[in-house]
C-alpha positions as CSV (number, residue, x, y, z in Angstrom):
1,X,2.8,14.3,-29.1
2,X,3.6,14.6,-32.8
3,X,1.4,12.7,-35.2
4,X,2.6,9.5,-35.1
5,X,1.9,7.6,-31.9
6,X,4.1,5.7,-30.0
7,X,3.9,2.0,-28.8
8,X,2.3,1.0,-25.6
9,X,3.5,-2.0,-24.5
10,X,1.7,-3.6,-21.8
11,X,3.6,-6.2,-21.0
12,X,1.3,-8.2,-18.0
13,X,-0.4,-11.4,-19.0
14,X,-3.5,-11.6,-20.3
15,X,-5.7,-13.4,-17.4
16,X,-4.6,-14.0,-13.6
17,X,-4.1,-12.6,-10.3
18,X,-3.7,-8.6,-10.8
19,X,-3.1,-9.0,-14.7
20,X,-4.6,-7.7,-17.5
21,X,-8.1,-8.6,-17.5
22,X,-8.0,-7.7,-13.8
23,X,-7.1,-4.4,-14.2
24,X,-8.0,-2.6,-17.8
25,X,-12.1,-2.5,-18.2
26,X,-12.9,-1.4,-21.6
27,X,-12.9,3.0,-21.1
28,X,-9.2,2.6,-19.5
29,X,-8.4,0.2,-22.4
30,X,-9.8,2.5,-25.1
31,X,-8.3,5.8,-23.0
32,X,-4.9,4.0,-23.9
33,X,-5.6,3.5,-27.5
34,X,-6.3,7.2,-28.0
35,X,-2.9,8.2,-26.6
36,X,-0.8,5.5,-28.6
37,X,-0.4,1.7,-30.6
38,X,-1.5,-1.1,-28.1
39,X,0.9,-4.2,-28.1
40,X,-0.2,-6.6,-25.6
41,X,0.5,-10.6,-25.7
42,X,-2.8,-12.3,-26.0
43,X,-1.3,-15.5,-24.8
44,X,0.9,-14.8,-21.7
45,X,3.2,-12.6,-20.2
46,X,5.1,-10.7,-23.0
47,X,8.7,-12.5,-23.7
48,X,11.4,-10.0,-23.4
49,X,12.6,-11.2,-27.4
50,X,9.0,-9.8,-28.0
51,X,9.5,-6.9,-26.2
52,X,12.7,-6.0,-27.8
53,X,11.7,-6.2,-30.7
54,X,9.4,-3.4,-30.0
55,X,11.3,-0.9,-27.8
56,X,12.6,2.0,-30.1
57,X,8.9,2.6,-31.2
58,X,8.0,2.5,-27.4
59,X,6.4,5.6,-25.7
60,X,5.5,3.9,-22.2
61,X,5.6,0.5,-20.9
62,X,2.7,-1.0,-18.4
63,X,4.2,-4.2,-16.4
64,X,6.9,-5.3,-13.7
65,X,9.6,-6.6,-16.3
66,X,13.4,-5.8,-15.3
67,X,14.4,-2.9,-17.0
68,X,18.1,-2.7,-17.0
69,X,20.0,-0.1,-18.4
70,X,20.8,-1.4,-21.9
71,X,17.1,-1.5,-22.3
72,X,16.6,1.9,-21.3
73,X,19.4,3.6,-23.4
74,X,17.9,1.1,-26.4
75,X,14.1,3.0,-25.6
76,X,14.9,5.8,-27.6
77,X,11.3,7.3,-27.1
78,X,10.2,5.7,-24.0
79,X,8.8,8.5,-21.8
80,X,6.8,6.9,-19.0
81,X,7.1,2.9,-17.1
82,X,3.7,2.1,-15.1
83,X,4.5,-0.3,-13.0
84,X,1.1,-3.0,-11.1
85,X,2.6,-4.3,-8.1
86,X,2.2,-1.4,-6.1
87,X,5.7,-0.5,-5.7
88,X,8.5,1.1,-6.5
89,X,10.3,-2.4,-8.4
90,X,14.3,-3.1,-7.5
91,X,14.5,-4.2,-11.2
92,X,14.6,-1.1,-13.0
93,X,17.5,0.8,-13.5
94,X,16.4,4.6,-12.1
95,X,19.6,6.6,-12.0
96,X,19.1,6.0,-16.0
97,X,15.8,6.5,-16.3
98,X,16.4,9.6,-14.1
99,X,19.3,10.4,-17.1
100,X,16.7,10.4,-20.0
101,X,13.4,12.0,-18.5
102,X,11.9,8.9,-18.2
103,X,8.8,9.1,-15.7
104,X,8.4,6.1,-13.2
105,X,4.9,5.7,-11.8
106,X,3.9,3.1,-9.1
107,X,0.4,2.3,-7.9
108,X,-0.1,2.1,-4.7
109,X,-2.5,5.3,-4.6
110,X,-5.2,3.0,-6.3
111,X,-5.1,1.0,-3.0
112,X,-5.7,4.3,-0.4
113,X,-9.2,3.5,0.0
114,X,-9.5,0.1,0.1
115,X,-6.5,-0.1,2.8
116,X,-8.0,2.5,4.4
117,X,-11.5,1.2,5.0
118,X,-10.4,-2.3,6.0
119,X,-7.9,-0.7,8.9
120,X,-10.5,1.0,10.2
121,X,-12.7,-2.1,10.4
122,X,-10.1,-4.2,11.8
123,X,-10.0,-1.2,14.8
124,X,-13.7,-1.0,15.1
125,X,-13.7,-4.8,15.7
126,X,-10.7,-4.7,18.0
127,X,-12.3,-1.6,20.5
128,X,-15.8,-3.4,20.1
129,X,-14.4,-7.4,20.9
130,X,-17.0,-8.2,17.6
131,X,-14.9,-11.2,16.0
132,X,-15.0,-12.6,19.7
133,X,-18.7,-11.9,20.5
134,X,-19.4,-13.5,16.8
135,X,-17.3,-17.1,17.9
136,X,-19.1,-17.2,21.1
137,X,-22.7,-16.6,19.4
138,X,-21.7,-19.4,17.4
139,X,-20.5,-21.6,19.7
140,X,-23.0,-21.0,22.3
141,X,-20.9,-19.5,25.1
142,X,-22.1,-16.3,25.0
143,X,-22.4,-14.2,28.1
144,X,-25.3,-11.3,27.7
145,X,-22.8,-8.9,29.1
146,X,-20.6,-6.2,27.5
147,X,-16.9,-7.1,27.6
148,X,-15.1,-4.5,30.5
149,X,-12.3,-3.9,28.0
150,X,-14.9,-2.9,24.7
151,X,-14.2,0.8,24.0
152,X,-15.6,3.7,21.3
153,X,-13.4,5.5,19.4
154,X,-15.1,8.7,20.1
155,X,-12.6,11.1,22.5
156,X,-9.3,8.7,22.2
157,X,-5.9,9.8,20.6
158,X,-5.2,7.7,17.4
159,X,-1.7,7.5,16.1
160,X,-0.6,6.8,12.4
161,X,2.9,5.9,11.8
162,X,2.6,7.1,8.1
163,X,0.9,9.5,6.7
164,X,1.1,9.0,3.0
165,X,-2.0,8.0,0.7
166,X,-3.5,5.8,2.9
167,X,-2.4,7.7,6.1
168,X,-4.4,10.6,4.2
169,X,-7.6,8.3,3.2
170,X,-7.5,7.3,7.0
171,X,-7.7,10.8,8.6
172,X,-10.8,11.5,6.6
173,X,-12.7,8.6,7.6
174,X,-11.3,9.2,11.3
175,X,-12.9,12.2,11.4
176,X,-16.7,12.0,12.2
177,X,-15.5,9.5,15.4
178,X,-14.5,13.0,17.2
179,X,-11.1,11.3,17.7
180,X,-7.2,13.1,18.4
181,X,-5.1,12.3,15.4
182,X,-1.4,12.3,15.7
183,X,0.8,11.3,13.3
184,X,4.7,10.3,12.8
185,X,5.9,10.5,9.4
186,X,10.0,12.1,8.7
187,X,8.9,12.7,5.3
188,X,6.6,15.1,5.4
189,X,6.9,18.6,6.9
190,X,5.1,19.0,10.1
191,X,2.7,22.2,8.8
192,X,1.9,20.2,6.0
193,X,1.0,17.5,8.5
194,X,-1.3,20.2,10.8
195,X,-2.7,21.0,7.7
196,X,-4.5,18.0,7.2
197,X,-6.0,18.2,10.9
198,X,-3.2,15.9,12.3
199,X,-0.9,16.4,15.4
200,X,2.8,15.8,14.2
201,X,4.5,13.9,16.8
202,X,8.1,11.2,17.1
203,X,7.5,7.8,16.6
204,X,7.9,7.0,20.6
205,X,5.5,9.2,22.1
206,X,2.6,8.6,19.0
207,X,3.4,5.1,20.3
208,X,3.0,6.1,24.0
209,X,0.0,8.3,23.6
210,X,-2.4,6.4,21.2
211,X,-5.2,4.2,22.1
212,X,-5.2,3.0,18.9
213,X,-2.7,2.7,16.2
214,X,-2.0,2.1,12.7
215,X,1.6,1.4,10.7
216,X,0.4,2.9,7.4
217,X,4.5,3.2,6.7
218,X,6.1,2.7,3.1
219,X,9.5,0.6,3.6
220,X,13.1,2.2,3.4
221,X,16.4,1.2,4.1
222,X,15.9,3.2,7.2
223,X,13.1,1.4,8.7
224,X,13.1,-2.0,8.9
225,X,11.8,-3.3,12.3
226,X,11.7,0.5,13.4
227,X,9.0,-0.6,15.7
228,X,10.9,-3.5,18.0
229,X,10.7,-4.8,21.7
230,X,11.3,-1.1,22.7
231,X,8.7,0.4,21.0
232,X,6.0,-2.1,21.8
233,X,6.6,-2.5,25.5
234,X,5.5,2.0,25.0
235,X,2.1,1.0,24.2
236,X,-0.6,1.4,26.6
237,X,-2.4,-1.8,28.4
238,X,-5.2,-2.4,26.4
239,X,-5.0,-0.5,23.1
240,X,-5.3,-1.6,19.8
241,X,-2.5,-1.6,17.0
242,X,-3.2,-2.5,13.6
243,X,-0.7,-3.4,10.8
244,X,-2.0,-3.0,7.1
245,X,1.7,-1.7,5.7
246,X,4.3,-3.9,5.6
247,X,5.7,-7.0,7.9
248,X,9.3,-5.4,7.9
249,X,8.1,-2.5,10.1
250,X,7.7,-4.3,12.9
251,X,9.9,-7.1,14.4
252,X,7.3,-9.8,14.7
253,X,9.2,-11.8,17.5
254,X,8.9,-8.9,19.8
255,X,5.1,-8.0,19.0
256,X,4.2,-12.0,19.5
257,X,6.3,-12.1,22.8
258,X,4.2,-8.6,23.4
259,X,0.6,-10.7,22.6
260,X,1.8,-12.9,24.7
261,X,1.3,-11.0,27.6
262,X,-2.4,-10.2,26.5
263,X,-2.5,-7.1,27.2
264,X,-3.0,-5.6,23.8
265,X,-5.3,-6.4,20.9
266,X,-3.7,-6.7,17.0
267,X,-5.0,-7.2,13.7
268,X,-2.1,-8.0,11.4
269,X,-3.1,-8.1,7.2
270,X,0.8,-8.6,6.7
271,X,3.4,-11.2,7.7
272,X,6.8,-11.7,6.8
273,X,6.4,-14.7,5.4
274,X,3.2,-15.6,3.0
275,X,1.2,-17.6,3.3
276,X,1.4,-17.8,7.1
277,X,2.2,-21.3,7.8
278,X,-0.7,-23.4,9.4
279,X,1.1,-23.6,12.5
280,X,2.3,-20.9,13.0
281,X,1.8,-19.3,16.5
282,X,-0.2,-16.3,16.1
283,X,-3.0,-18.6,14.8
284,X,-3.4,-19.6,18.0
285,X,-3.8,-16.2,19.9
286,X,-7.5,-15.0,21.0
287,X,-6.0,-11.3,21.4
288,X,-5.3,-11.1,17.2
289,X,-7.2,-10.7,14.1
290,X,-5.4,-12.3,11.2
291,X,-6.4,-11.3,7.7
292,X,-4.4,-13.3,4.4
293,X,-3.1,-9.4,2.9
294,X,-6.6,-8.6,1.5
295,X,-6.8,-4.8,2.7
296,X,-6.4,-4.0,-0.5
297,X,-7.5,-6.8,-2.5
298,X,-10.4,-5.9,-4.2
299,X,-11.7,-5.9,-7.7
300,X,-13.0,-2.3,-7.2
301,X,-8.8,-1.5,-6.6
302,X,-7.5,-3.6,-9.3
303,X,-9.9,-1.5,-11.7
304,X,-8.8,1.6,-10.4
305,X,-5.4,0.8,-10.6
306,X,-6.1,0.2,-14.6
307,X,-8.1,3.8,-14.3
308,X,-4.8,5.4,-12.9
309,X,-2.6,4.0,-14.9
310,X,-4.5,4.9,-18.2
311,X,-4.9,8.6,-17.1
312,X,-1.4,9.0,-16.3
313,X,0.4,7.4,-19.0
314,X,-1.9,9.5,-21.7
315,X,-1.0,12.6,-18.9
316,X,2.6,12.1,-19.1
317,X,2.4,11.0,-23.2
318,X,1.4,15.1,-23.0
319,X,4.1,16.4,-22.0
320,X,2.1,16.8,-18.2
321,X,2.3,15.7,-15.1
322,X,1.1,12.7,-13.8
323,X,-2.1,13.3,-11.7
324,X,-3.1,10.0,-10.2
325,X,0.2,8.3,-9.1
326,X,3.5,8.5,-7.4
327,X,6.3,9.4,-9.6
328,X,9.6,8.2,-8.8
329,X,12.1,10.9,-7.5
330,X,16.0,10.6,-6.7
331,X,15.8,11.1,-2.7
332,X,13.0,8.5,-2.9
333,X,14.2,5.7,-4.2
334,X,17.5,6.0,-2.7
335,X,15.9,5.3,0.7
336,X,13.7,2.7,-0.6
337,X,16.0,0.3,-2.5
């Protein structure tokens, strides 16, 4: 960087649900003021007229606001958009960013362990019936007898469809369980995938083999409701299959006509629409664990997502490479927009 700084606008509002005060503890907060000038609206979201009027002094920008081309080309020294949401945003204009060097950085890494953890609990509590056992202490209607379909983890195949961040987070704490790992992720080469300890394997046969299983998977154009009627009638009787990615993976009228048949166990942290309405049916299967999207909802996450962003903005401010985050790259986001 030359001498002067550049402006850092962070455009999120100053208290609320994954905003400011969420996010930014005081070292990330002062890490940003090192690398630049701080404009932030104490009030409320930043206006875009306030914005503006900032934008060719701008080095990065931290928030979710559209960013259309005529704002890019007017960012004459923007070099780096941090975006909070966890993903890559549909409201950016990339193939200009991509045009003027301008580094895209999305979140979701801050989530791995938090997502990562919770799937594994939901698992646990699936092979071991504990949710059930807990409502019939409760209720009274305990019997003091094991359940003949409670299982260990310990010697069974596990199958991740997605092996990203989370997929990655996962494998580690799968580990000490002595467990098979297979995994089926088109993006990633399959030594890199051996590498990390993991069998590479199609989608249909990690489906087929698994005892238990995890959609981990990013959304792309090319994978909405990749896992339909099909796909779930090639899971084994009694296995468990556990959904803390995204609802449009998996064609929810299939998988409830599949719970239906109680055969399998499910713990679903994501539905196509939120909230799930009261009456909705899956409320009122005993074979399911629902969970209102909180695998990653945690206060520890939001900070880190604040620690991330702070270290690779001042990264990328530079002249390096962002260390923390996912940068946005050409083949990418044409398969996820």
């Amino acid at each position: 960087m030359t001498d002067k700084k550049g402006k850092i606008l962070i455009t999120l509002a100053p208290r609320g649900y994954k905003m400011y005060n969420e996010l930014f503890r005081p070292e990330a907060e002062a890490k940003l003021k090192q690398a630049g000038v701080v404009i932030r609206n104490p009030e409320t979201e930043m206006p875009l007229e306030e914005m503006m009027s900032h934008i060719e002094d701008t080095a990065a920008i931290i928030g979710n606001q559209p960013l259309s081309r005529e704002i890019l080309l007017k960012a004459r020294n923007l070099k780096v958009v941090a975006e909070t949401s966890g993903s890559f945003r549909t409201n950016i204009d990339y193939e200009t960013a991509f045009e003027k060097g301008i580094v895209i950085l999305r979140c979701g890494a801050a989530f791995a362990s938090s997502v990562a953890e919770m799937a594994l609990a939901l698992a646990l509590a699936l092979a071991r019936n504990i949710v059930r056992y807990n409502e019939q202490m409760k209720e009274g209607t305990e019997e003091w007898k094991r359940l003949p379909d409670d299982f260990e983890l310990r010697g069974k195949t596990v199958g991740l469809i997605g092996l990203g961040s989370v997929g990655q987070m996962l494998v580690n704490l799968l580990k000490p369980f002595g467990v098979h790992i297979c995994a089926y992720d088109p993006w990633l080469p399959e030594d890199y995938v051996r590498m990390l300890g993991v069998e590479p394997k199609d989608l249909n046969p990690v489906l087929s083999t698994s005892k238990v299983i995890f959609v981990l998977a990013g959304v792309t154009r090319e994978n909405v409701h990749m896992i339909g009627a099909d796909e779930l009638d090639l899971i084994k009787l009694g296995s468990v299959f556990v959904n803390v990615a995204r609802a449009a993976l998996i064609d929810y009228d299939a998988l409830m006509e599949r719970l239906e048949r109680s055969d399998i166990r499910v713990a679903l942290d994501v539905f196509e629409k939120e909230p799930l309405p009261k009456d909705h049916p899956l409320r009122k299967l005993n074979n399911v664990i629902l969970t209102p999207h909180r695998s990653g909802g945690l206060a520890e996450s939001y900070f880190r997502i604040g620690d991330y962003i702070a270290n690779d903005v001042c990264q990328v401010l530079k002249g390096l490479k962002p260390v923390f985050l996912d940068e946005a790259r050409r083949d990418m986001i044409s398969k996820l927009l």
